[in-house]
N, C-alpha and C positions, 0 to 999 in steps of 0.2 A: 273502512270505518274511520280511521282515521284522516283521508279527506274529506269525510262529513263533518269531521271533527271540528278538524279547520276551518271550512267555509262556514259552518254552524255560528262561530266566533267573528265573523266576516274578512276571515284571511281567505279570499276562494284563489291568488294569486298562487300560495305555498298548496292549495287543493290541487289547481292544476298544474303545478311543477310537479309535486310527487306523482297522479297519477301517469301524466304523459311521459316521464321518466321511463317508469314501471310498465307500460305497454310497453316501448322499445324493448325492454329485458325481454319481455315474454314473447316477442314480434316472432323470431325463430323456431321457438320448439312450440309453443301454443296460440298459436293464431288466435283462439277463440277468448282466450283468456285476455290477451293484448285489446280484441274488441270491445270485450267486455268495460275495459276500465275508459275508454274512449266512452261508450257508453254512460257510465255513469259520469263523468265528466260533462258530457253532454247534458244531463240531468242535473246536476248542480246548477250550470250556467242557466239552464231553462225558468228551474224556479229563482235564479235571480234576474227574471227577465234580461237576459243577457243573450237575444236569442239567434244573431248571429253568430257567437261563438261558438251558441248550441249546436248551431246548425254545422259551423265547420267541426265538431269533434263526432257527430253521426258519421257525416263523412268519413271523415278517420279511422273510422269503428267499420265504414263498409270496405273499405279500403286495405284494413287488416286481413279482411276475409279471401284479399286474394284471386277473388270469382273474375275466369279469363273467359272473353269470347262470350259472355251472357250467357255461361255457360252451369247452372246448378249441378254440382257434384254430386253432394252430400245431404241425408235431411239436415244435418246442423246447420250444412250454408244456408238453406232453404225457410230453415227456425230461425238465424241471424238478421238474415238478411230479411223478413216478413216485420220482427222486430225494428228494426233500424228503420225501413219505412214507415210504420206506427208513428216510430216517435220525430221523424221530419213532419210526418201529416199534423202532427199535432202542436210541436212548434210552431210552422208556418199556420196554422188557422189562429193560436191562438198570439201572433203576432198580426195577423191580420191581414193575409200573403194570400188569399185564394189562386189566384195564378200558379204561384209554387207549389201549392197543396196537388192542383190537379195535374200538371208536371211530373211529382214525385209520385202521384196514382198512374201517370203514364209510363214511365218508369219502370215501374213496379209490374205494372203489363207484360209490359217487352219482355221483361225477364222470367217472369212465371207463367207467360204463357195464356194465351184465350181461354183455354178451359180449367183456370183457375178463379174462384170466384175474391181471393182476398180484393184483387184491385177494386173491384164491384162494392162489397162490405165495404172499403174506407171513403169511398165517395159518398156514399148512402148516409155514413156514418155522418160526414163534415155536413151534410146537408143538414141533418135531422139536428146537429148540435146548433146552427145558424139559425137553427128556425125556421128553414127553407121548407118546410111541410110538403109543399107539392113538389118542390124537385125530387125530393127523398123519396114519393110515393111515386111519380113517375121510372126513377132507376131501379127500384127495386123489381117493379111490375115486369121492369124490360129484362132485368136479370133472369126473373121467373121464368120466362117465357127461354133463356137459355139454360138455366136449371131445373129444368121441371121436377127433378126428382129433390132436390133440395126443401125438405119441409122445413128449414130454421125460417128459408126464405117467407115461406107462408105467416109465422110467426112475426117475424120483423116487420110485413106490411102490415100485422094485425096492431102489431103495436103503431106505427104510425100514423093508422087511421084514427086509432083512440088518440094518438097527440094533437090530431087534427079536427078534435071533436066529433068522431065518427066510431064511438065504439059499437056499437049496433052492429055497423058493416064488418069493424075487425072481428066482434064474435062467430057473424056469421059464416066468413071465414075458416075461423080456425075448427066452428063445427063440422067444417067440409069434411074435414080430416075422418070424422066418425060415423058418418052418415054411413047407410049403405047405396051401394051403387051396382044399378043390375041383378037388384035384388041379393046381393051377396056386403055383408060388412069388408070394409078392408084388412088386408091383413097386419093384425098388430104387429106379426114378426116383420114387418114389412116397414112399419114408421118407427122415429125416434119420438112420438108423441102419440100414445095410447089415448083412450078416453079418459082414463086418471090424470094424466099429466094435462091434455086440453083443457080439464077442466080446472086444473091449479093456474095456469096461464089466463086464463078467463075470470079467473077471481082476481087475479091481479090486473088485470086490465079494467077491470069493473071497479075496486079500488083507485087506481089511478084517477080514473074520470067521476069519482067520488059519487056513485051508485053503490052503497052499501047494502040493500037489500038484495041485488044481483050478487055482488062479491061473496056476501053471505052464503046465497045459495048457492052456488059454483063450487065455494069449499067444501059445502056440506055434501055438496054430489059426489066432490073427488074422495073426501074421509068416508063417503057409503061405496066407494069401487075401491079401495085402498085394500093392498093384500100384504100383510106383510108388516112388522111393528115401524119398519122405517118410513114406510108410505104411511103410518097415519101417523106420524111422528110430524111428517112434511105439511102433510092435510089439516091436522090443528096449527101447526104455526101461523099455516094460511089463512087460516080461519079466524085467527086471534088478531090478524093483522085486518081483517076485515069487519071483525068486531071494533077494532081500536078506530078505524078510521068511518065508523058510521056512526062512533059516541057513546057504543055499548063498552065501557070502560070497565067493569066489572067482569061481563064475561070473557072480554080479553085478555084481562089478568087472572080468572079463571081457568081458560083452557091453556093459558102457558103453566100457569101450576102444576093442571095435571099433569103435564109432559113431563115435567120436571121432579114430582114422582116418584114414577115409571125410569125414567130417563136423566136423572142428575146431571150428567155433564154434556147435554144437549147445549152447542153452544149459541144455538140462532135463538132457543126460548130463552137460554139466559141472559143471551145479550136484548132479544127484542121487552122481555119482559122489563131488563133495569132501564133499558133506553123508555118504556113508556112510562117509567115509577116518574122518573127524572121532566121529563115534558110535563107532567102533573105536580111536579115537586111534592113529592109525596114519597118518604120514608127514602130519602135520599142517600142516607148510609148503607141501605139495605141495597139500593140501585147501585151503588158502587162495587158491593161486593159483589153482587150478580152478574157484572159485567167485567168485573177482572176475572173472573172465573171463566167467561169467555174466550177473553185475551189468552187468557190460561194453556185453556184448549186450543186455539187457534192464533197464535201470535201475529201472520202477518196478512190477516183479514183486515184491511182499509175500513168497513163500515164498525168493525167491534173495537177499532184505536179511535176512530172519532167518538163512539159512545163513550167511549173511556176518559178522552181528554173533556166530552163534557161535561161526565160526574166528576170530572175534578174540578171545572168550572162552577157547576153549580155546588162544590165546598169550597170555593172560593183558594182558591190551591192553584193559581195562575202560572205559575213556572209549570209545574206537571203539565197542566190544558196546552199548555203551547207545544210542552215537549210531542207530545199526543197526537195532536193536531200535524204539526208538520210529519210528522210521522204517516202519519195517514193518509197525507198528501204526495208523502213519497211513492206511496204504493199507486195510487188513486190518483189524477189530478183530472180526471172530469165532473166530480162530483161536487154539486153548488151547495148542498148541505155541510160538509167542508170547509170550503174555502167561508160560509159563513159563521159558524164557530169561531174560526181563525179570527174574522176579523172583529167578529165581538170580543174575543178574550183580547187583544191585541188593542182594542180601542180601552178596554179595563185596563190595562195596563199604563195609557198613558199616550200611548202609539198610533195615534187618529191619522194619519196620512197611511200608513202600512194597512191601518183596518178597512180604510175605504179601499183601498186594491184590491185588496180579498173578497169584499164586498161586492165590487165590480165584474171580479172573475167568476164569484157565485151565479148574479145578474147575467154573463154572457153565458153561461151552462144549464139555466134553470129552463124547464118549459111550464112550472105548475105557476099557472095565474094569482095564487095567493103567497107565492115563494115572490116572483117576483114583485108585487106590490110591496109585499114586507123589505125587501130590497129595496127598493126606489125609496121608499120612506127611512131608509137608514139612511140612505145618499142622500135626503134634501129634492128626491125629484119627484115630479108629477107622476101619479099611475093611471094609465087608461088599461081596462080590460077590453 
């Protein structure tokens, strides 16, 4: 906390004197602890685009851990050490290093072994962030084909086909999952993706590609299979979110109502309900408290500190929205909805070189066609869809 403190204030020089200090203390009796602070070190310098430095206190952080002969111990080495990879893949992409990105996936190989699929995810990942659409459907397919019993895998292409303007094909996909086959349905005990849950994934993929009457009905199939007050708890949110993005704005403030109830301190209706008051600017005080009541519930949820810094944004309450914001990007830093808040509060403030960064990193993260356009028109650039 207190090297957030400091680099906060833009001393990161006394951040990383005290943390690297304080690894060496802890280098003996708690390795992991010693990584940790390398770690967050590495994270400071990151969001100061400093990302060499970054990249040598990762290091430092894998380094603590010790691991002889590519040899995984322990799950903790195993949870450090998947960690630490993360966050190289993601400095090197979002420095703009693809060579090292797929290096440090190679890497990460060696160490975890063929019949691990992290290395597989963080390739897939860098593609799908790049935009690379067919590379990312390409690896995944081939993944499949050594995971077959992996259904997130089935999931993740569904989503990439709908990035690819092919949601049709991802549903028909993900319906594979429920069909029956050989005349016998599969066994639910058997998938982490029931018919309920296929069809909350399919509402939001119908959402994404802005099919609102699909999205609609998807939800409404999943809240008619929903057993259980939590599963219709999840089935209206979905539902509400699929109301909100096909312009039924009423009954998406509606069905988060009733949740809300039933269910008072549900924190996704009380966050998603103040995040839609606030996009409407409509009863703006009320959207605040709906979503600090969120934050409440769920403190170090990324998407409920951005709603939050932006009811303080639209009160015009700029010092908070920042605090908020970078906050949220502590947790989060793929998110373009983020990094674009930041740089509107930040160009309010005064700060137009800082806001276009933000703006920028939004621009390299975004895949929705109307995110981006609104981006290129903050920056002064041309938009082609």
């Amino acid at each position: 906390l207190l090297a957030e403190v400091n680099a906060n204030s833009g001393d990161l020089n006394s951040a990383a004197k005290l943390l690297r200090e304080n690894a060496s203390k802890f280098a003996e009796r708690d390795k992991y602890a010693a990584a940790s602070l390398h770690l967050k070190l590495g994270d400071l310098f990151a969001l100061a685009d400093q990302w060499d430095n970054s990249v040598l206190e990762y290091k430092a952080a894998f380094s603590r851990l010790q691991i002889e002969n590519n040899q995984l111990i322990t799950q903790s080495d195993r949870d450090f050490a998947e960690t630490i990879f993360e966050k190289l893949v993601r400095v090197y992409s979002d420095s703009d290093r693809p060579v090292e990105v797929k290096n440090t996936i190679e890497q990460a190989r060696l160490l975890f072994g063929n019949d691990d699929v992290f290395p597989d995810l963080e390739l897939i990942g860098f593609y799908r962030e790049k935009g690379q659409t067919a590379d990312a459907l390409r690896e995944v397919r081939q993944t499949r084909m050594r995971f077959p019993t992996d259904y997130g895998l089935i999931k993740l292409e569904a989503e990439i086909l709908t990035e690819s303007g092919k949601v049709d094909e991802g549903v028909v996909l993900l319906r594979s999952l429920i069909e029956k086959k050989d005349g016998a349905t599969i066994s639910k005990s058997a998938l982490p993706y029931d018919e309920f849950m296929v069809n909350l994934v399919i509402s939001n993929l119908y959402s994404h590609a802005k099919r609102g009457a699909q999205a609609i009905a998807a939800a409404n199939e999943a809240l008619t299979l929903a057993e259980g007050n939590e599963r219709k708890q999840i089935a209206k949110v979905t539902l509400a979110t699929a109301y909100q993005m096909s312009g039924n704005f009423k009954a998406a403030e509606d069905t988060l109502r009733e949740i809300l109830k039933s269910a008072p301190s549900n924190p996704f209706a009380l966050n998603n309900l103040g995040y839609f008051l606030l996009e409407r600017n409509e009863n703006v005080n009320e959207a605040f408290e709906l979503i600090k009541k969120a934050v409440d519930v769920s403190p170090g949820n990324a998407s409920f500190l951005d709603s939050l810094g932006w009811a303080y944004f639209k009160l015009n309450d700029l010092e908070n929205s920042e605090k908020y914001l970078r906050n949220a990007i502590r947790i989060d830093s793929t998110s373009p909805t983020i990094f674009e808040h930041l740089g509107d509060v930040l160009e309010k403030r005064g700060n137009k070189p800082e806001a276009r960064e933000n703006w920028k990193k939004a621009l390299k993260l975004s895949k929705d066609h109307d995110e981006i356009a609104r981006l290129k028109q903050k920056l002064g650039e041309k938009s082609t869809k």
